[in-house]
C-alpha positions in Angstrom: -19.3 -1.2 39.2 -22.0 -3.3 37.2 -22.5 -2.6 33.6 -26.0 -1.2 33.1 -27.9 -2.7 29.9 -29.9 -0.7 27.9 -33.6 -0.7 27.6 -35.8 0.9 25.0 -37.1 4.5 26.3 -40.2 4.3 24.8 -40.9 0.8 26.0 -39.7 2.1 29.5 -41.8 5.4 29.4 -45.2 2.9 28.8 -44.2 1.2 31.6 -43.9 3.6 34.2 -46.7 5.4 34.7 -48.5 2.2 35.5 -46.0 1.6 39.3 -47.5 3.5 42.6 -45.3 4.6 45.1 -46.4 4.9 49.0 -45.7 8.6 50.1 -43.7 9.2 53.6 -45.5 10.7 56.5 -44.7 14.5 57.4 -41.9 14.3 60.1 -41.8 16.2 62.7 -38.9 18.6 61.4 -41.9 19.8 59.0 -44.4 20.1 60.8 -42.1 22.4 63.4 -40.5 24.4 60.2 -44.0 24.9 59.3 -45.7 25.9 62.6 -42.8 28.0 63.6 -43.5 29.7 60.3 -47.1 30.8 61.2 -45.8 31.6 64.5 -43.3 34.0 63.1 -45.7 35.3 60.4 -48.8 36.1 62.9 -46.3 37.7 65.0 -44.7 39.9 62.6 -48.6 40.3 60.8 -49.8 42.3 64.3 -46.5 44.1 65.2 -47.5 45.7 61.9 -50.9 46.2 62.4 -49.8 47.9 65.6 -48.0 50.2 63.6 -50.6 50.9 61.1 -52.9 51.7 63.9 -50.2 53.8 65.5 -50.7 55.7 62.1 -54.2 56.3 62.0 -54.2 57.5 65.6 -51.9 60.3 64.2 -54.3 60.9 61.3 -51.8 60.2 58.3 -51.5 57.3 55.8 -48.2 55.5 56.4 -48.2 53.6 53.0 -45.3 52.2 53.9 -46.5 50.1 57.0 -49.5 49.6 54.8 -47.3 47.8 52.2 -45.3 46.0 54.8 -48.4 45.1 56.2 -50.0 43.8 53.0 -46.9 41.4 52.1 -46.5 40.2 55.7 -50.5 38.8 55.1 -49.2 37.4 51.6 -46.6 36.0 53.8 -48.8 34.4 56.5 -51.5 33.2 53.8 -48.9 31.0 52.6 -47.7 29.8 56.0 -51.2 29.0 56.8 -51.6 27.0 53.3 -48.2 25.2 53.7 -49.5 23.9 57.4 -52.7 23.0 56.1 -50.9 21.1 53.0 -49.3 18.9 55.5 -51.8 18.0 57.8 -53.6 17.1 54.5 -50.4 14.7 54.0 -50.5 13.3 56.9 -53.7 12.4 57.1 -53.5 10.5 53.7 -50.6 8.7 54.6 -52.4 7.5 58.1 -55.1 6.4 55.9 -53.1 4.3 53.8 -51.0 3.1 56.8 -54.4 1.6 58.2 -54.8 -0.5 55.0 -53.0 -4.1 54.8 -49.0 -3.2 54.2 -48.5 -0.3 56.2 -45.8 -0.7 58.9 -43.7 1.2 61.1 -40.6 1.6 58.8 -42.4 3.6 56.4 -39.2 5.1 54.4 -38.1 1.6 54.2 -40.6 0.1 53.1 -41.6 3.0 50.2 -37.9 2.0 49.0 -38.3 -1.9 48.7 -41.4 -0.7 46.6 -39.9 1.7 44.5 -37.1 -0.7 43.6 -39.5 -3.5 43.1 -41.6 -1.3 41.1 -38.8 -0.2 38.9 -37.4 -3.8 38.7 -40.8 -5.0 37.4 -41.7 -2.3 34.6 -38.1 -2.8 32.8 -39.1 -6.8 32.9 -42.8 -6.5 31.7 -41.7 -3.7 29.0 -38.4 -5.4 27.3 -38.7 -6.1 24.1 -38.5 -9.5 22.9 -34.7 -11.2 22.4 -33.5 -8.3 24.7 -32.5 -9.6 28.4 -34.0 -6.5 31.0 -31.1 -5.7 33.7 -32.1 -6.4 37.0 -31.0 -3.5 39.9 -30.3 -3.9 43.6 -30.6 -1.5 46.0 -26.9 0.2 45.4 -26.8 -0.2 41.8 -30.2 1.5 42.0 -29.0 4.5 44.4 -25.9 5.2 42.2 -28.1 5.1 39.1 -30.7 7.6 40.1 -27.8 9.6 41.2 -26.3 9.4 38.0 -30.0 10.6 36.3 -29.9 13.5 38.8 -27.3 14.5 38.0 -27.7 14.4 34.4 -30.8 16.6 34.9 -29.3 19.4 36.8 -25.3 19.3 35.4 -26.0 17.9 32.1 -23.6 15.8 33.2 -24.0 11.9 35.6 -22.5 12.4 38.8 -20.8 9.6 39.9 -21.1 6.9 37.4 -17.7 6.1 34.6 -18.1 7.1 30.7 -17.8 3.7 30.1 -21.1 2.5 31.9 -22.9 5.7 30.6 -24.1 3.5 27.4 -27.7 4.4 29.0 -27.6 8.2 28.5 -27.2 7.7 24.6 -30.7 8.2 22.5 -28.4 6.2 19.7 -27.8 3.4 22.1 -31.2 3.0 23.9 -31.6 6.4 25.2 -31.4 6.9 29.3 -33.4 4.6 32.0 -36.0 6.9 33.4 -36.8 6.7 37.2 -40.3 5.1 38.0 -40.9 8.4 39.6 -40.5 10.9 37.7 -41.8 9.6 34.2 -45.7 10.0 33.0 -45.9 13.0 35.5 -48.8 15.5 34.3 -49.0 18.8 36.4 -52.5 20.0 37.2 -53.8 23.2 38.0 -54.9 23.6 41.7 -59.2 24.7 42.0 -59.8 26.6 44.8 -63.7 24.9 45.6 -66.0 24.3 49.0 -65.0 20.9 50.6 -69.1 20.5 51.2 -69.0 16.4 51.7 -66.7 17.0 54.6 -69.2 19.0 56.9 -72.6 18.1 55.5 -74.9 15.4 56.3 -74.9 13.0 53.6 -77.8 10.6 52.9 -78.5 8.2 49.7 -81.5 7.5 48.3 -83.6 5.2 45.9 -85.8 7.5 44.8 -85.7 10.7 43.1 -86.0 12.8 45.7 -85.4 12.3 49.7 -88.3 13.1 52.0 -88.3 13.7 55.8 -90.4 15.0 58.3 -90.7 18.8 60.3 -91.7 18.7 64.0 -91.9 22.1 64.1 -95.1 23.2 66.3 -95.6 22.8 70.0 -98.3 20.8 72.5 -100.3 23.0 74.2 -99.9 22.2 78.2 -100.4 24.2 81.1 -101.1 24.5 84.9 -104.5 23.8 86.5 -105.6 23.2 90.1 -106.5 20.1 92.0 -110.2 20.2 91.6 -110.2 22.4 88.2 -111.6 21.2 85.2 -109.1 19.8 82.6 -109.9 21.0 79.2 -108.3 19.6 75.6 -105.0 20.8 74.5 -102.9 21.6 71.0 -101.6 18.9 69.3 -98.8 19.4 67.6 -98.9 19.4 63.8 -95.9 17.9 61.4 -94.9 18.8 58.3 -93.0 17.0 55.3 -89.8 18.3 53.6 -88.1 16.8 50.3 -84.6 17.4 48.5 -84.7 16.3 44.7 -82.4 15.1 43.2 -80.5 16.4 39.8 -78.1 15.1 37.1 -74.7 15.8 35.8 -73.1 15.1 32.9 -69.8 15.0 31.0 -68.5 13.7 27.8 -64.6 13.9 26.7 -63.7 11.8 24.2 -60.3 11.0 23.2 -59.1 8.4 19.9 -58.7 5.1 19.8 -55.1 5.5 18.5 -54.4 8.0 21.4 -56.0 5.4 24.5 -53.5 2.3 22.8 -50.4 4.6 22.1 -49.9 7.4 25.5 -47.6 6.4 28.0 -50.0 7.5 30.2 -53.5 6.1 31.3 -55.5 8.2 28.5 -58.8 6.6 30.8 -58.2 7.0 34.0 -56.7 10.9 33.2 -60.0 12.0 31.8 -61.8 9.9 34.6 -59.6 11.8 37.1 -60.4 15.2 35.8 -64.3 14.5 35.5 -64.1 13.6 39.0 -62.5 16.7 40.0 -65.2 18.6 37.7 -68.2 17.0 38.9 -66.8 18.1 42.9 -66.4 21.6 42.3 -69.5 21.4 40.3 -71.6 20.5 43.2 -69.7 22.1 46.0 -70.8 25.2 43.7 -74.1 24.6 43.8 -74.3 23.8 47.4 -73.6 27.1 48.4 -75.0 28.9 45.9 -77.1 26.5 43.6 -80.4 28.4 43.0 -82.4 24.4 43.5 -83.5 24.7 39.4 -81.9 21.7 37.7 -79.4 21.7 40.6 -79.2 21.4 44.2 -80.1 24.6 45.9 -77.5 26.0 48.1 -77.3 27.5 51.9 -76.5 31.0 50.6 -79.5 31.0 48.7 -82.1 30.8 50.7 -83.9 34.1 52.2 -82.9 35.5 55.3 -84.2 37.9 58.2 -83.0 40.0 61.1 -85.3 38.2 63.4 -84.7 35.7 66.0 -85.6 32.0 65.7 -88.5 32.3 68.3 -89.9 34.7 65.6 -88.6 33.8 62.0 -91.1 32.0 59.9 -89.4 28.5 59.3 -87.7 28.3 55.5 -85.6 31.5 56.8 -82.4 31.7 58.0 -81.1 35.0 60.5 -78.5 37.3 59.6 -77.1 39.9 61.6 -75.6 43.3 59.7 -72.0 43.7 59.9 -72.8 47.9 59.9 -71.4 48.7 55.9 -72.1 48.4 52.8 -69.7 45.3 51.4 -67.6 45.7 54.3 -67.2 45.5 58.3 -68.1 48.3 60.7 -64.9 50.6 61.0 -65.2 51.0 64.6 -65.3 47.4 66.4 -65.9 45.7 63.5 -65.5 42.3 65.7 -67.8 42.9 67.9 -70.8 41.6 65.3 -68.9 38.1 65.6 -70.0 38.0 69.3 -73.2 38.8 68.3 -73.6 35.9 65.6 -72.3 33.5 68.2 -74.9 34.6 70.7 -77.8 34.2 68.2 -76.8 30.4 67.9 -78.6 28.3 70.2 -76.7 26.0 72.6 -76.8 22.7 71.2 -75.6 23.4 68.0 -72.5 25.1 69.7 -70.5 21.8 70.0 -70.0 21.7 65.8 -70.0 24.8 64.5 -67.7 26.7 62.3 -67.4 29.6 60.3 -67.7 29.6 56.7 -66.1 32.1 55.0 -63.5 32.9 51.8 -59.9 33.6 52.1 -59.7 37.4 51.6 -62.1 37.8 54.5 -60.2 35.7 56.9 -57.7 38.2 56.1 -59.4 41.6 57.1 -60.5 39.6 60.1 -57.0 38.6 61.5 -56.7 42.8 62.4 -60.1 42.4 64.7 -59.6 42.5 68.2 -62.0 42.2 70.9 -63.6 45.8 72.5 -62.8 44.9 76.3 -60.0 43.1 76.1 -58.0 44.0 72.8 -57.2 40.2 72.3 -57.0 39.3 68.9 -60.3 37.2 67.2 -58.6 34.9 64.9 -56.0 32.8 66.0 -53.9 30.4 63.7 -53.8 26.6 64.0 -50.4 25.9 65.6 -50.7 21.9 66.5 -50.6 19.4 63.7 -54.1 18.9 62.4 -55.6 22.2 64.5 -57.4 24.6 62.1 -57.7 28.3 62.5 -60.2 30.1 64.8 -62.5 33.1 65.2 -63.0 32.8 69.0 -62.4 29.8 69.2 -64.7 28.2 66.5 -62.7 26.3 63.3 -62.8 28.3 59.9 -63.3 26.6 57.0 -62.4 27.9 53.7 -65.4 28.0 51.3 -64.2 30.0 48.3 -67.9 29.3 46.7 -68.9 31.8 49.3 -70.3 34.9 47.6 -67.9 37.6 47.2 -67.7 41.2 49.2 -69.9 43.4 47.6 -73.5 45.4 49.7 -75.9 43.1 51.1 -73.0 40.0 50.0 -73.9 36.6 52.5 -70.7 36.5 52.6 -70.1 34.6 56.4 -71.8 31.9 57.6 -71.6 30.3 60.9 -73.2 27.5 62.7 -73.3 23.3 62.7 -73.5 22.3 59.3 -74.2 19.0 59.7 -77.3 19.7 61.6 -78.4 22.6 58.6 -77.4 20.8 55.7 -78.0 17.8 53.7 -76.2 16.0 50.5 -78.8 13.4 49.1 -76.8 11.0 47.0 -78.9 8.9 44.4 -76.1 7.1 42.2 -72.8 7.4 42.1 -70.7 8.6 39.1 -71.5 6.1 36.3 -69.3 5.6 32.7 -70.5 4.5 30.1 -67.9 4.0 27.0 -68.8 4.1 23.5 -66.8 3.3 20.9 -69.4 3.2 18.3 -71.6 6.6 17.4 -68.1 9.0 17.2 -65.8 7.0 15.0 -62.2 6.9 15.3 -63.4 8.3 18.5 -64.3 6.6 22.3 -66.3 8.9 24.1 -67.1 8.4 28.0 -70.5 10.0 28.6 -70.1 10.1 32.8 -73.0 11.1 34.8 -73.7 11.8 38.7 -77.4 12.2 40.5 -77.1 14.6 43.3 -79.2 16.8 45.3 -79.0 18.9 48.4 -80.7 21.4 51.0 -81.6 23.0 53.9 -83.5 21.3 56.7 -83.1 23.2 59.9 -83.0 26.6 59.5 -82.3 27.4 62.8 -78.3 25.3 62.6 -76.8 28.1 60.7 -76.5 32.1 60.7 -75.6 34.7 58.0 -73.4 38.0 58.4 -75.0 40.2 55.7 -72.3 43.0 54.7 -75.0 46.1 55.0 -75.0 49.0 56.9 
C-alpha cells in the first residue's frame, strides 16, 4: 500500500469547506421504500379509524384504538414528509443535471469530483516546503475507509499501523474527508412556500398599479323596427400593491471572517436569506398591509356568493363549530367550497391548509359513498389530495381556534400577487463598528389581493 503523507489539519480544515460536491438523484429503490411506506401507513391509519368508529357506534371510548390511532398518524406524517423530501431531491438534482456537466453516469461523475476536489484542497492548503500527497481513486477508497472506521471503532479499518502516521495530532493529525469537514447543522423552519404558487411581478416604482374591469355593458334585446336607445358603459377601476422594506444587520469580526474554516460571509448571507423568506411568506398570509405586505387571510370575508359580494371581499363557507369541523359529515363542507369556485379557476387550484388539519381531514369520508377525502401522493412528484385537488402545506395559516381562516382553497396565481422592487442588496461596512464588519442586507417587497373571486375561506364557526 502507498505511504500516506501528512498534511496540516488546520490547513486541511480551511480548505475544505470551500469544494462542492454534486448530489446523486433518488433511485428508484427510494422512491419505492418510500411510497410503499405511505401505502402501508394510510392503510393501517383507516383500519384504525374503522375501529375507532367501531367504538363510538357502541358508545364507549376505546383509548386504546385512540392511541394506536394517534401514533399510526405520527407514523404516516412522517411517511408523507420522507416522500415529499425526495421528490424535493430529485427535483434539485434534475435542475442541476440541466446545467453544463450533468451526464448520465451521475455516481460516476460525483466521484471523479469528489476526488478531484479532495486532491485540489490538500495542494492549495500545504504549507510551504511540505510536498501535499496526491490520491487515486483506491488509495482514496481505502483512506476514507480507514477515517470511517476510525469514527465509528475508534479504530482504521483496513489500513496497517505503519501507514496510520495520519491519525496522530503529534504527527499532523488525520486527513479529513472533503465531505464531512466545515459541516454546520441548521434547524429546519416550517414557513409558506408563497413564491411557488403566487403571481410574481417586479416593479420600478414603489408601488405596482393595475386596472379592475369589474362592471358590466348594458345590452339587451329589441325588435326590428323598435327604437334603439343608449346603453351602460362599463366603468374601470385602478388597484395598487406598495411596496415595503426589510432589513438585517449581523455583524461578525474581522479576526473571525480571516480565521473560520468556514465562509463566515456567505453563512450569515445564507441565514438572512432564509430569514427574509419566512419573513415574507409570513406576511403574505397574514401581513396586516402596514409597513408590510398584507396577506390573503387578512382580508374581510362574507357568506355571500360572488354575484353578490361587494368586490375587496372574499367568501367563506362555515365548517358548522366553533374551532373545529361539523361532527356529523364534517366533509361534506369541502364539496361545498369546491362548488362555490367558479369554473375557470378550477384547473389550478389547491387547498391551503396547516399540517394538524390535514390530519383530522384524512378520517373524512364522503356521505354517499363513504370513500375517503384525502388521498396521499403515491407517484414520484404527486402531492396529496382533498378530492382530487393538491394540498399545500402553509404552516403561516392561522391556527384552529372559533372563527380561525384556517383553509383556503382556490387558484392562487390568479388571487394573488408578489410585487418584487429590488432584490436583496448587501452592503458591508467595515468602518462605523470597529473590530467589527457589519452587513446591513435589505429586500423591497410587497404583495396582495387582486381577484377576490380566485380564492375561498372555510371559517371554523358554527
Amino acid at each position: 500500500m502507498k505511504q500516506l503523507k501528512t498534511v496540516s489539519r488546520a490547513a486541511l480544515a480551511a480548505a475544505l469547506p470551500h469544494m462542492e460536491f454534486k448530489e446523486a438523484a433518488p433511485d428508484q429503490g427510494e422512491f419505492k421504500s418510500a411510497i410503499d411506506a405511505v401505502s402501508k401507513a394510510v392503510a393501517d391509519f383507516r383500519a384504525a379509524h374503522a375501529e375507532e368508529i367501531k367504538g363510538i357506534e357502541k358508545k364507549f371510548d376505546d383509548v386504546v384504538t385512540q392511541d394506536k390511532l394517534k401514533r399510526i398518524n405520527d407514523a404516516l406524517d412522517a411517511a408523507i414528509e420522507k416522500k415529499d423530501a425526495l421528490d424535493k431531491r430529485l427535483v434539485e438534482v434534475e435542475k442541476k443535471m440541466g446545467r453544463p456537466g450533468g451526464g448520465d453516469d451521475k455516481a460516476e461523475q460525483a466521484a471523479e469530483l469528489e476526488l478531484k476536489g479532495f486532491n485540489t484542497g490538500i495542494r492549495s492548503w500545504t504549507p510551504q516546503g511540505m510536498t501535499p500527497p496526491t490520491f487515486d481513486a483506491d488509495a482514496y477508497a481505502e483512506y476514507k475507509a480507514g477515517f470511517i472506521g476510525y469514527l465509528t471503532k475508534g479504530r482504521a479499518i483496513g489500513l496497517e499501523g505503519k501507514d496510520m502516521t495520519v491519525v496522530s495530532d503529534p504527527d499532523g493529525g488525520y486527513l479529513v474527508p472533503a465531505d464531512m469537514s466545515g459541516r454546520i447543522v441548521v434547524r429546519m423552519r416550517e414557513t409558506s412556500p408563497m413564491r411557488q404558487y403566487a403571481n410574481l411581478v417586479s416593479t420600478t416604482s414603489d408601488s405596482l398599479e393595475g386596472i379592475n374591469d369589474l362592471d358590466e355593458a348594458g345590452a339587451g334585446w329589441v325588435g326590428e323596427t323598435e327604437t334603439r336607445s343608449d346603453t351602460a358603459t362599463p366603468q374601470v377601476g385602478k388597484y395598487a400593491i406598495p411596496v415595503h422594506e426589510m432589513y438585517a444587520q449581523p455583524r461578525a469580526s474581522q479576526k473571525m471572517l480571516d480565521d473560520a474554516a468556514v465562509d463566515i460571509e456567505a453563512w450569515l448571507a445564507g441565514k438572512v436569506t432564509d430569514r427574509f423568506s419566512r419573513l415574507e411568506n409570513a406576511a403574505f398570509v397574514g401581513g396586516s398591509g402596514v409597513g408590510r405586505p398584507r396577506g390573503f387571510a387578512d382580508y374581510g370575508t362574507a357568506a355571500t356568493a360572488d354575484t353578490s359580494r361587494a368586490w375587496g371581499t372574499l367568501q367563506h363557507r362555515l365548517t358548522g363549530a366553533n374551532g373545529a369541523f361539523a361532527s356529523s359529515n364534517p366533509g361534506d363542507v369541502f364539496f361545498d367550497l369546491v362548488a362555490d369556485l367558479k369554473p375557470h379557476f378550477l384547473p389550478g387550484a389547491a387547498f391551503y391548509t396547516r399540517r394538524t388539519i390535514v390530519a383530522a381531514i384524512r378520517k373524512f369520508k364522503g356521505a354517499t359513498t363513504g370513500d375517503y377525502l384525502w388521498q396521499p401522493g403515491l407517484q414520484a412528484g404527486q402531492p396529496q389530495s382533498i378530492l382530487g385537488y393538491p394540498v399545500r402545506l402553509f404552516e403561516d395559516m392561522p391556527a384552529l381556534a372559533t372563527g380561525s381562516l384556517s383553509l383556503a382553497f382556490g387558484d392562487m396565481m390568479q388571487a394573488y400577487t408578489i410585487v418584487d422592487r429590488v432584490g436583496q442588496r448587501v452592503l458591508r461596512d467595515p468602518f462605523t463598528a470597529k473590530p467589527f464588519v457589519r452587513f446591513y442586507t435589505t429586500k423591497r417587497v410587497g404583495g396582495g389581493i387582486v381577484d377576490f373571486e380566485a380564492l375561498k375561506f372555510l371559517n371554523f364557526s358554527a
